[in-house]
C-alpha positions, 0 to 999 in steps of 0.5 A: 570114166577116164580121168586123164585130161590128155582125152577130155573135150578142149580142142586145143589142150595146153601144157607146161613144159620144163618146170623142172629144170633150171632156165625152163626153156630159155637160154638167158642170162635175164635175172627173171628166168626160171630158178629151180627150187621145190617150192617153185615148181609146185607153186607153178604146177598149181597155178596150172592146174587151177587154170585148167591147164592139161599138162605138165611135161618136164626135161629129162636132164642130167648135165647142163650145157654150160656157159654163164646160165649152164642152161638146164644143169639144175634138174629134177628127176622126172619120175620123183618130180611126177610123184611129188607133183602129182600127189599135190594137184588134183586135175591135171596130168602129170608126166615123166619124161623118160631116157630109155637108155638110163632106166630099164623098163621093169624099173620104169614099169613099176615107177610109172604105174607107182605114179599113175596110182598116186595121181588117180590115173593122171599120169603119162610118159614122154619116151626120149630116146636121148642125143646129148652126148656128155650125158651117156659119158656120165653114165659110162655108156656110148649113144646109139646110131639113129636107128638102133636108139629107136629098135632099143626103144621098141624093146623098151616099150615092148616090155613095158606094155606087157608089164602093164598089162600081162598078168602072168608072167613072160619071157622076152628074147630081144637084141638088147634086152631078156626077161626072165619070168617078167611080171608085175603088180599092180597094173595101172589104174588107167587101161590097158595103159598110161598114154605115152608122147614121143617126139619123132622127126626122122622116118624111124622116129616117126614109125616109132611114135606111130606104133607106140604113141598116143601124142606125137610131139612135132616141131613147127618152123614159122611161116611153113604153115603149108609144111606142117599141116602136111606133116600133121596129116601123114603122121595121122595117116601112117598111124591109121594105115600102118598100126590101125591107130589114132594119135593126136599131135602137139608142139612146144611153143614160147610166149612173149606176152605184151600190151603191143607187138612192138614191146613184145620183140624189144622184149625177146631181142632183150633176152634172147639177144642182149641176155642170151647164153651164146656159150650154152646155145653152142654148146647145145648146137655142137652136139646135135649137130655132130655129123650132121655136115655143114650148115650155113652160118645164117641157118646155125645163127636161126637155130640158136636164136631159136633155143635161147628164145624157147628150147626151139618152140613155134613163137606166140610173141606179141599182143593177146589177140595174136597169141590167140591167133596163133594158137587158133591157127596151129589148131586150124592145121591140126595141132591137139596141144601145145606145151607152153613156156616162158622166160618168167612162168610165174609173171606168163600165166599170170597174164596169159591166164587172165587175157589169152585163155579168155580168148581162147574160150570164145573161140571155141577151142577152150571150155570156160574155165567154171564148166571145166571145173564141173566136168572135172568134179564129175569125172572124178 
């Protein structure tokens, strides 16, 4: 029986997200924010997994963004991390994030399923084709166009699939790869292979993830509840229709939890406003902006107030009862799960853990957390 919770019972799975590097998500300057250290981390990652969470998803990150916080510039490798972490918890799924342009995929091959094997089959990879410039600068590379980033992810992927799961050895002619006599051992634990996630937006990206993911990883704008659900229902379609595949699909969202809805917006205004890192957004929006032509200065000013409030995530701001909500309504249009963050993740699950979870049981979204514990010590 398959032990990854990525496919257990939960209609709605929950994740972590950017545990691993510093800030987590927000942008801000707020003392509360995420610091990076090992013990950290694991305290975290096992607060999570006691909790009944489904996954851990990090950053793949090598250079910060500057400004005050130098958001993110304080970072643990993701495949590292997932051995570490992993070899510490005992139900949830951890994940690496992997750049393909910075790992090749024999090396990526053999760290994966070195991990799978550490974790019992516990293990997924988030596939990044990367977009932050200074980074492939340090690595002495140039960045793709749009389009070859995703033909050399294809490649990439291609050779892993068949390191997971060839056992004899072949040869691979590609534009930006040749193998020579590929092979590899052992294979996975999980079969044919470790799920994979990938965030694809634009028309290649969203044929990639189709092809080759088993979670698509979207963004929702608030109040476009009509656009997402579309959005949802033709990437289900076009990998149903074009690669005869079923997907699920998950978002990222911030949590701003208080007792009223009023004390959770002073809160976000607090650290997104008066404590947010306007050098570290720009720095940010700059880059992934670069080419893209104008942008009206209230649409620039709604994307960085999005990234210092969480990374660009949907926002559950306010009471338990309206996060829960929320989160009932992103899975009343579709969403399978959601990585959550916060600006202080020790103090957020806490809370979150003991009033929205709850919630979320009663609505029949979640398995009380005594009968997920059942179905975990029986699957084992």
């Amino acid at each position: 029986m398959n032990r990854n919770p990525l496919f257990g019972s939960n209609k709605l799975k929950l994740g972590l997200f950017g545990l691993n590097v510093s800030n987590g998500c927000s942008i801000t300057t707020a003392p509360e924010a995420l610091q990076v250290s090992w013990p950290t981390t694991l305290e975290l990652s096992r607060t999570a997994d006691r909790d009944g969470y489904e996954a851990l998803v990090p950053v793949a990150r090598w250079k910060g963004f500057g400004g005050a916080s130098n958001f993110n510039g304080t970072n643990y490798e993701t495949f590292t991390w997932a051995a570490g972490i992993g070899q510490a918890t005992d139900q949830i799924c951890v994940m690496t994030t992997a750049h393909v342009t910075a790992t090749h995929p024999i090396v990526a091959a053999k760290e994966a399923v070195t991990v799978d094997h550490i974790t019992g089959g516990r293990f997924a990879i988030n596939i990044v084709c990367g977009w932050f410039a200074p980074e492939f600068e340090m690595f002495g590379g140039t960045l793709l166009d749009h389009a070859q980033r995703y033909a050399y992810a294809a490649e990439w992927m291609d050779i892993v699939r068949m390191l997971w799961t060839r056992d004899a050895e072949f040869d691979y002619d590609g534009n930006f790869f040749q193998v020579k006599k590929g092979y590899s051992m052992p294979k996975p634990l999980q079969t044919p292979m470790p799920p994979v996630m990938n965030a694809g937006g634009s028309g290649d990206g969203r044929r990639f993830a189709a092809k080759y993911a088993d979670m698509a990883f979207i963004g929702i704008r608030p109040g476009d509840v009509d656009g997402a659900k579309r959005n949802i229902a033709d990437y289900r379609e076009l990998a149903r229709t074009e690669f005869g595949r079923e997907i699920q699909v998950w978002c990222s969202a911030y949590v701003v939890q208080a007792d009223t809805q009023r004390e959770a917006e002073d809160y976000l205004q607090y650290y997104v406003v008066e404590k947010g890192d306007e050098v570290a957004a720009s720095n940010l929006t700059d880059v992934m902006l670069a080419g893209r032509g104008a942008v009206s200065p209230e649409a620039l000013a709604a994307m960085k107030f999005s990234f210092k409030a969480g990374w660009g995530g949907y926002p559950l701001v306010g009471t338990a009862d309206h996060i829960a909500g929320e989160l009932a309504s992103l899975s009343a249009i579709g969403i399978d799960g959601v990585v959550l963050s916060w600006v202080d993740y020790r103090a957020g699950l806490e809370t979150f853990g003991r009033s929205v979870m709850p919630r979320l049981e009663q609505a029949g979204l979640r398995a009380p957390r005594i009968a997920a514990e059942t179905t975990a010590a029986v699957t084992a």
